[in-house]
N, C-alpha and C positions, 0 to 999 in steps of 0.2 A: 505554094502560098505566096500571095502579092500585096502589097499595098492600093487600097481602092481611092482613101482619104486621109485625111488629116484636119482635125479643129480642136485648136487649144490640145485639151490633156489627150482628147478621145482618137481614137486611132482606129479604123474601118479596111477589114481584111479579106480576100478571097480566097476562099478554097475550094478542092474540090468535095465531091461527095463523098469521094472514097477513102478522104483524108479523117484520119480520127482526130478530133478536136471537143475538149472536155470544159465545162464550164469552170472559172477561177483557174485554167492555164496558164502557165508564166513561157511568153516568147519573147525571143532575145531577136533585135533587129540591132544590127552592127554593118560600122564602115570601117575600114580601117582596124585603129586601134579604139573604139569607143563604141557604145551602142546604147539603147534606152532598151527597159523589162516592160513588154505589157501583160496587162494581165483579161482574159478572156470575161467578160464581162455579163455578154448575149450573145446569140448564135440565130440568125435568123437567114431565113428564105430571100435568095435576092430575084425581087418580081420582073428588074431588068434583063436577069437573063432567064426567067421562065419564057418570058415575052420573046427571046430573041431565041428560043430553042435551046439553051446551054444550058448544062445541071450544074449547080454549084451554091457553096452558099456565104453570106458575110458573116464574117464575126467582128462583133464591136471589143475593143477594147482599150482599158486606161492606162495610160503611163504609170507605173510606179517609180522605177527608180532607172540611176544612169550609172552606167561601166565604164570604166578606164582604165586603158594596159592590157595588154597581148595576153598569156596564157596565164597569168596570176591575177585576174583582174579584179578591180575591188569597186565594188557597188555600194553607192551613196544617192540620196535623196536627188529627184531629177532636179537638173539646173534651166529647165526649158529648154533645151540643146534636142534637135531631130534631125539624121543623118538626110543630108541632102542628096545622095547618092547612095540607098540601101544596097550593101554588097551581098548581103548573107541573112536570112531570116530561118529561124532555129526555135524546139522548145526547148526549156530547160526547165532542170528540178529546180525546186524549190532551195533544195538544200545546195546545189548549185552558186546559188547567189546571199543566200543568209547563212547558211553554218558555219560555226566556229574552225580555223584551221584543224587538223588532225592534233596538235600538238597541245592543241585546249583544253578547258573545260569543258563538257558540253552536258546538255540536257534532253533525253528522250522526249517530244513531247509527244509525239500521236502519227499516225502514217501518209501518208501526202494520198489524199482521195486517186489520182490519176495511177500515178507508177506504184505505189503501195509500199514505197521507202518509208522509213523513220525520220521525221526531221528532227534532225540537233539544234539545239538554241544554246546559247552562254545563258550558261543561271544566273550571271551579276544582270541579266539583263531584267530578270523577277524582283531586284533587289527596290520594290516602289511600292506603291499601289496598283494591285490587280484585281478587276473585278470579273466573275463568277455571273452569267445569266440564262434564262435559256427553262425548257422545258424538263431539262438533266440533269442541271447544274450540280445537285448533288450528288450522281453518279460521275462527272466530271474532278468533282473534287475529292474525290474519294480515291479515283485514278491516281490524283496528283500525289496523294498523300503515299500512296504506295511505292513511285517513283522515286519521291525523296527518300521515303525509307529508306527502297533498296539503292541508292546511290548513298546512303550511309551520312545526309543530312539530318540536322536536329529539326525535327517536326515536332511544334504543339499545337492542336487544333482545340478551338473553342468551341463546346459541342453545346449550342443553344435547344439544340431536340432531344439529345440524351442516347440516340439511336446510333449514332456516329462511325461506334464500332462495329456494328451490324453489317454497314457498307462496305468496309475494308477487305480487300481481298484475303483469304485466307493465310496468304504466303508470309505476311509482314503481319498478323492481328496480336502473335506471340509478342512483339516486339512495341508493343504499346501499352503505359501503365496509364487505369481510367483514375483519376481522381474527382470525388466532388466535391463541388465548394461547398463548404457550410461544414462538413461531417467530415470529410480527410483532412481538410487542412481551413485555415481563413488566411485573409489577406491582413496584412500589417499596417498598420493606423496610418504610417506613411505612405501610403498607397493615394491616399487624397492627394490632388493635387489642382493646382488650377485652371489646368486645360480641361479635366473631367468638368469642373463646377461650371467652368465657362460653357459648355455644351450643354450642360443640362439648363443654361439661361440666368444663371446668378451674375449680379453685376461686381464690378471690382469694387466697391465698398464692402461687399461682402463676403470677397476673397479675401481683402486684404484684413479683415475682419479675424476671417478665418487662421491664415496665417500666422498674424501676430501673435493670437491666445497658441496656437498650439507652437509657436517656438520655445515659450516662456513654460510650458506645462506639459512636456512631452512625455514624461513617464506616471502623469495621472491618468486613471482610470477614465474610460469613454462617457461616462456617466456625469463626472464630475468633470470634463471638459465644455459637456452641453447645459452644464449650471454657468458655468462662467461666460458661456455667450450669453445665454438667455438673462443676463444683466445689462447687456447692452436693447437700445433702442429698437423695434421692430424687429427683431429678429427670429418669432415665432416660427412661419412658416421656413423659414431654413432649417430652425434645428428641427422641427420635424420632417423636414428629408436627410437631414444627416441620420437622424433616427432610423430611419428606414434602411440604413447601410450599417447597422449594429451587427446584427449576424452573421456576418461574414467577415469582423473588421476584430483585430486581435490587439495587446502591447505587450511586448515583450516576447512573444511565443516563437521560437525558430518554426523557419518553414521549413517543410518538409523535404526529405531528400530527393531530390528531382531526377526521374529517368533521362535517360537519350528524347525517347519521343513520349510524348506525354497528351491525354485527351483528357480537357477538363471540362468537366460536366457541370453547367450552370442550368441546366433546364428547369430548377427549380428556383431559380433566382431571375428572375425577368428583370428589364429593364433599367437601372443605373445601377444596380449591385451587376448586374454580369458585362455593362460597357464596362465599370470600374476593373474588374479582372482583366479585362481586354487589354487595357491602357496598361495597366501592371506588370505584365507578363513583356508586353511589345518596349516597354522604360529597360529593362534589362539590357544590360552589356552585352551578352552574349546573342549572336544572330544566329536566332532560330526561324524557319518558316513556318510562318501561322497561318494557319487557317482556321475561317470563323464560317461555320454554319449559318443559316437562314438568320439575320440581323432583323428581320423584323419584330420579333418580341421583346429587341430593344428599348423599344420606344423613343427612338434620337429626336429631340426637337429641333434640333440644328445638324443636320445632316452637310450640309457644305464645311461648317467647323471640321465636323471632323475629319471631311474627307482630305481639308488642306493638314489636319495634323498627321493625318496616319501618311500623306504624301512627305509630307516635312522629314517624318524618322528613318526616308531612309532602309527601308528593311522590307523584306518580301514577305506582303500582307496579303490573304488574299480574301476577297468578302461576297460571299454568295449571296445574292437579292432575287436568285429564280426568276419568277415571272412577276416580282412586284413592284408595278408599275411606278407605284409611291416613293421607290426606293431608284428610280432611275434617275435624280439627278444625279447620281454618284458615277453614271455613266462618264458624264463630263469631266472629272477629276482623275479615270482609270489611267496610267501609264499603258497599260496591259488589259484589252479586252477580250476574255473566252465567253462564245457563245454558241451556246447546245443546241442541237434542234429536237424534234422537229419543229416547223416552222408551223406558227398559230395565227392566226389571226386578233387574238387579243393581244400578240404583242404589238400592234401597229400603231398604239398612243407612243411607242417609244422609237419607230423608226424615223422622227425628224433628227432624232440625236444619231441618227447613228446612218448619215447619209452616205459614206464611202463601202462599208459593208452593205446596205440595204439590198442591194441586187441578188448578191449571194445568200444571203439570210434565207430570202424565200425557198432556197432551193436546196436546202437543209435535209439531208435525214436523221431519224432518231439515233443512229449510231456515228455521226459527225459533230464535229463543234467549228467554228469560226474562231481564229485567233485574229488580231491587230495590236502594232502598237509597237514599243522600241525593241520588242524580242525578234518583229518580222521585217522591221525598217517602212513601218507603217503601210505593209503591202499586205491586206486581206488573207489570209487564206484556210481554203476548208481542208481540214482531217478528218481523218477516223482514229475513234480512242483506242487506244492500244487495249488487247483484251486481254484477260486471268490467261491464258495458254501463254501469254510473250512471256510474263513475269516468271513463270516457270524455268524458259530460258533464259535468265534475266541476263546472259554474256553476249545474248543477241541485241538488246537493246542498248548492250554498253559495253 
C-alpha cells in the first residue's frame, strides 16, 4: 500500500488487488514518532492503471485523528500535521486507538465489522446526550439496555410503547421491575418545574406565576391550588394543561420503592404527562442510564429546548427518534450518535446533518449500526451488535 495523493483532509491510496481492504478501515501512516488515522471512506477502480495494464485499486480515505509517542502512543483530534516522509503504513483496530487502557473502565459496545473484536469505550464518555436512529433503533437499544444490565449499571428506561420488555434479551428480563404511571405509582406535585413548562411554550409570567402560588400552598390539594390561579388574569388555558397533568400528579404520597433497574410504562400517558416523568426521573441525584423509547408521542413543541436541557444535566440519556425525520434536529445536539441500518432511502431528508458519516450510512446492514462522537474521538465507525449467544458468555464481553 502507498500513497497516491493528498488534499486537505482526504488522503488517496494504492493497493493491490490481492490486498483485503474493508470499507470504514482505520490505517495508521507514521514517521517516526507520530502518525495521522485514516479511515477507508471508497474503494474504487483506478482507470490509470487499467489503461497502463496494472491491477490495482485506490482507496480514498479521511484523516480522523493524530498519534503521538513510540509504543504507548495516545491519539487526539488531528492538528493538520501529514508525515512528510511516510515510513510505515499499517491497519489498525479500532480499539487500537480509542479503548480505554486495560486498567479502566470500559464498555462493550458491538464488534468491529472487519476483525470481529469487541470495541471497549469509557462509559463516562455516554455520560451526555446520545441519540438512537436508524431502521433498528429499537433493537439497538434494547442491546444497550442489556449491556448495562449485565455490567451491573442502574438502568431506567422510559418505555413510550409499553412493549419495552418484549425486546430485552432473556438473560437480564428477571432483572427489570415494569412499573406504570398512573396505577403503580404518580409523580409528586414537585415534579413541575420550569424547564418542563418552558418546553411545552408557557412564558415566564406564567411560571413565575406558577411558582409563587405553589411556594406559599404547597400541601393544598391539586384542586384547590388551580382555584387560586384561576383568580389571576388570563390564565384559563394554562390551568387547563395543568389539568391535564392531574393523573399522574400526587401530595404527599411516598414514592415507591425503586428497583436497581426499572422500566416505566407511560404508553398510556402521551405527551407532557410522560415528558414530565422524563424530566423527573433524569432531576434525580443518582446517575442512572436512561433510556427513552420512540419520543414521538411526546409531542415536544420545542424540541431544541430540550435537547440543550437534557445536554445540560450531564447524565447518559439516551433518546430513540427511528426513522422520524421530524425528530432529526436533535441530530445536531447528540454528543453520541448510534445509527442502525439498513440503509433506506427515506432517510436521505436527514443525510445533510450528518455529512461525515454519510458515506458509510449507505453501506449499512440490518445487523450493523454506525457509532460517532466523543465515545469514538469523532471517527465514524461501523459495528455489528453484539448477539443473545455473547451475553451468555457475558465474561467474554467483559
Amino acid at each position: 500500500m502507498q500513497i497516491k495523493s493528498k488534499r486537505g483532509d482526504e488522503v488517496r491510496l494504492y493497493c493491490d488487488l490481492e490486498e483485503r481492504i474493508e470499507l470504514s478501515e482505520l490505517i495508521e501512516i507514521s514517521e517516526e514518532d507520530r502518525s495521522v488515522v485514516v479511515q477507508v471512506v471508497d474503494i474504487e477502480q483506478d482507470s490509470e492503471l487499467l489503461l497502463a495494464g496494472e491491477k490495482g485499486r485506490e482507496v480514498v480515505a479521511k484523516i480522523r485523528l493524530e498519534g503521538i509517542g513510540g509504543e504507548r502512543r495516545i491519539y487526539k483530534a488531528w492538528s493538520g500535521w501529514f508525515p512528510s516522509t511516510p515510513m510505515f503504513i499499517k491497519k489498525v483496530k479500532a480499539n487500537d486507538v480509542l479503548a480505554p487502557d486495560d486498567w479502566q473502565e470500559n464498555f462493550p459496545l458491538g464488534r468491529e465489522r472487519v476483525s470481529g473484536d469487541i470495541l471497549k469505550i469509557s462509559p463516562r464518555d455516554f455520560w451526555t446526550l446520545n441519540v438512537i436512529a436508524g431502521m433498528r433503533s429499537d433493537a439497538l437499544l434494547s442491546a444497550l439496555a442489556t449491556i448495562f444490565c449485565l455490567k451491573e449499571y442502574k438502568v431506567t428506561v422510559i418505555d413510550t410503547t409499553g412493549g419495552f420488555i418484549k425486546n430485552l434479551d432473556r438473560t437480564v428480563k428477571n432483572k427489570f421491575k415494569v412499573l406504570k404511571l398512573g396505577e403503580d405509582f404518580k409523580l409528586p406535585f414537585s415534579a413541575l418545574n420550569r424547564d418542563f413548562l418552558a418546553i411545552y411554550g408557557w412564558s415566564e409570567p406564567f411560571i413565575t406565576l406558577f411558582e409563587s402560588i405553589y411556594e406559599k400552598n404547597k400541601e393544598i390539594p391539586f384542586r384547590e391550588l388551580l382555584v387560586e390561579l384561576s383568580l389571576r388574569k388570563d390564565t384559563d388555558l394554562f390551568i387547563d394543561f395543568l389539568q391535564s397533568l392531574g393523573s399522574i400528579l400526587t401530595i404527599g404520597e411516598k414514592e415507591p420503592n425503586l428497583e436497581k433497574n426499572l422500566i416505566i410504562d407511560v404508553s398510556e400517558h402521551k405527551g407532557p404527562r410522560a415528558l414530565l416523568t422524563i424530566l423527573y426521573y433524569l432531576a434525580k441525584p443518582d446517575y442512572r442510564y436512561t433510556l427513552i423509547t420512540n419520543i414521538r408521542p411526546l409531542n415536544i413543541p420545542d424540541l431544541e429546548k430540550l435537547a440543550r436541557l437534557l445536554v445540560s444535566l450531564r447524565k447518559p440519556v439516551f433518546l430513540d427518534i427511528g426513522v422520524d425525520t421530524e425528530l432529526s434536529i436533535l441530530l445536531r445536539y447528540a454528543v453520541n450518535l448510534l445509527f442502525t441500518g439498513p440503509y433506506n432511502r427515506l432517510l436521505e431528508d436527514i443525510f445533510p446533518l450528518l455529512e461525515q458519516e454519510e458515506p458509510l450510512l449507505r453501506k449499512l446492514s440490518s445487523e450493523e449500526f454506525l457509532v460517532n462522537g466523543l465515545m469514538t474521538k469523532n471517527t465514524p465507525l461501523i459495528l455489528t451488535m453484539i448477539r443473545s449467544e455473547d451475553f451468555g458468555g457475558s465474561h467474554v464481553l467483559f
